[in-house]
VOTORBA-216432 format. One record per atom (N, C-alpha, C): x, y, z. Coordinates in pm, whole numbers, plus 32768, in hexadecimal, padded with zeros to 4 digits. Layout:
N
XYZ
...
This chain:
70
CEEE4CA72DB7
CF064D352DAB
CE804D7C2D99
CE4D4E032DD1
CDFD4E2C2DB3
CDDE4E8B2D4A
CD994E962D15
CD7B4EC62C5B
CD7D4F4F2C81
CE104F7C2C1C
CE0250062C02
CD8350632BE7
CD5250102B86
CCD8506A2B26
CC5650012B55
CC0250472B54
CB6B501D2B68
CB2E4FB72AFF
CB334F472B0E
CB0E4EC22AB5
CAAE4EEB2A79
CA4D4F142AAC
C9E74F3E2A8A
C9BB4FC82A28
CA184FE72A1F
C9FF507629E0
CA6E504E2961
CA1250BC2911
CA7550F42889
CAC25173289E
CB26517C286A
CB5E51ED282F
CBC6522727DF
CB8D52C427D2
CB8B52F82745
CC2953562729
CC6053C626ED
CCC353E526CD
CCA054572725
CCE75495276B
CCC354E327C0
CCA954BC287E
CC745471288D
CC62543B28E4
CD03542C2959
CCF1549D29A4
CD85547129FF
CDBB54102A0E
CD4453AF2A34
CD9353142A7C
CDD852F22A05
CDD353122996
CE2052C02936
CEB152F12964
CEC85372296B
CF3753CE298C
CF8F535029DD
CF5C530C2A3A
CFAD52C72AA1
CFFA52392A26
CFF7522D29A5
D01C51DB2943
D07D521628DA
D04452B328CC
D09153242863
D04653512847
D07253D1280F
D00F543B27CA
D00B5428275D
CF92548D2707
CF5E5455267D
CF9A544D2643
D035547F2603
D089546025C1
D0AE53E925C6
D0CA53BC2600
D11753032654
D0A952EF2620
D01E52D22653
CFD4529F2627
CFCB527B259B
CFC352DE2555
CFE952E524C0
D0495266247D
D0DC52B824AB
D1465277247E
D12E51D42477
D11351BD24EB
D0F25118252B
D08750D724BA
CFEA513C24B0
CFBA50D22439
CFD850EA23D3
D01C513823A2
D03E5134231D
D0D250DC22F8
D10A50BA237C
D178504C232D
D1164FE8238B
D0A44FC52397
D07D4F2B23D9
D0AF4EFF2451
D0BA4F5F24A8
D0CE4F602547
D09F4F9425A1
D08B4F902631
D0564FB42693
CFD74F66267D
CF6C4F8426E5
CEC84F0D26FE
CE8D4F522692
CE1E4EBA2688
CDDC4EF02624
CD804F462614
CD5D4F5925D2
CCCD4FB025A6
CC664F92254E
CC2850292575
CBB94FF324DA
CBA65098248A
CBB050802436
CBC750F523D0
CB1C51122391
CAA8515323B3
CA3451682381
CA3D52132338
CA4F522922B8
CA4F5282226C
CADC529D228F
CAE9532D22D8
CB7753732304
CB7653612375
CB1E530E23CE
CB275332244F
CB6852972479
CBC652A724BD
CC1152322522
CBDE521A25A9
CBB2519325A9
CB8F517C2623
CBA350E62687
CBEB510C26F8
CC34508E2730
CBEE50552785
CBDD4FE427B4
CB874F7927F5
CBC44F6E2888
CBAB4F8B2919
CC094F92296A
CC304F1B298B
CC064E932944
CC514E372974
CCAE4DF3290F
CCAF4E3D28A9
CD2E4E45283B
CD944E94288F
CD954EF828CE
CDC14F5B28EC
CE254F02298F
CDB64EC529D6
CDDF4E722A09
CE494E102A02
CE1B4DA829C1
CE804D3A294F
CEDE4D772947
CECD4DE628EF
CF7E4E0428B6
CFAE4E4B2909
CFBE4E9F2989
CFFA4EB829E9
D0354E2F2A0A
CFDE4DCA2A56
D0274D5F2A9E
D0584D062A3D
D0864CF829A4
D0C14CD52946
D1684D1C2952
D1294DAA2967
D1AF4E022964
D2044E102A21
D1B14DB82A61
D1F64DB22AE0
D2A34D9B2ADE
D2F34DB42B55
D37E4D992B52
D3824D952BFE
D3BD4CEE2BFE
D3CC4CFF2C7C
D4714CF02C96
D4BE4D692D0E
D5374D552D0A
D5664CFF2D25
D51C4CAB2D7A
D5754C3E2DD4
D5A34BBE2D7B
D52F4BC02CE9
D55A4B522C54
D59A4B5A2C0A
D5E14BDD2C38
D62C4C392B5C
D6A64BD22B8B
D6D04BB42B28
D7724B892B04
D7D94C0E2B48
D8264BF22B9C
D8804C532B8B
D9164C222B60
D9334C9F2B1A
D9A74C9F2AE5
DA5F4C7A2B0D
């Protein structure tokens, strides 16, 4: 699969591309109960690693053709 977010790059709260994961609220919600990719927390400022960002997209993959159906 090819990487949503730029391996190579960081980023910060604000930053659109995050938008394509949730907005800062979600964002929020997620680390404060210990979910969604990780981060790194330096003072107040949050900042995500794009190949964390990576990882946990293709962690959170769903493919239809595997689900159990009912």
């Amino acid at each position: 699969m090819p990487d949503l977010f730029n391996p190579n790059r960081s980023y910060v709260l604000g930053d659109q591309e995050l938008d394509l994961i949730g907005d800062r609220d979600k964002l929020a919600q997620w680390r404060h109960k210990s979910m969604g990719p990780a981060f790194y927390r330096l003072g107040r400022k949050i900042i995500y690693r794009g190949t964390d960002l990576n990882a946990w997209a293709e962690a959170n993959r769903v493919d239809p053709g595997k689900c159990e159906q009912r």
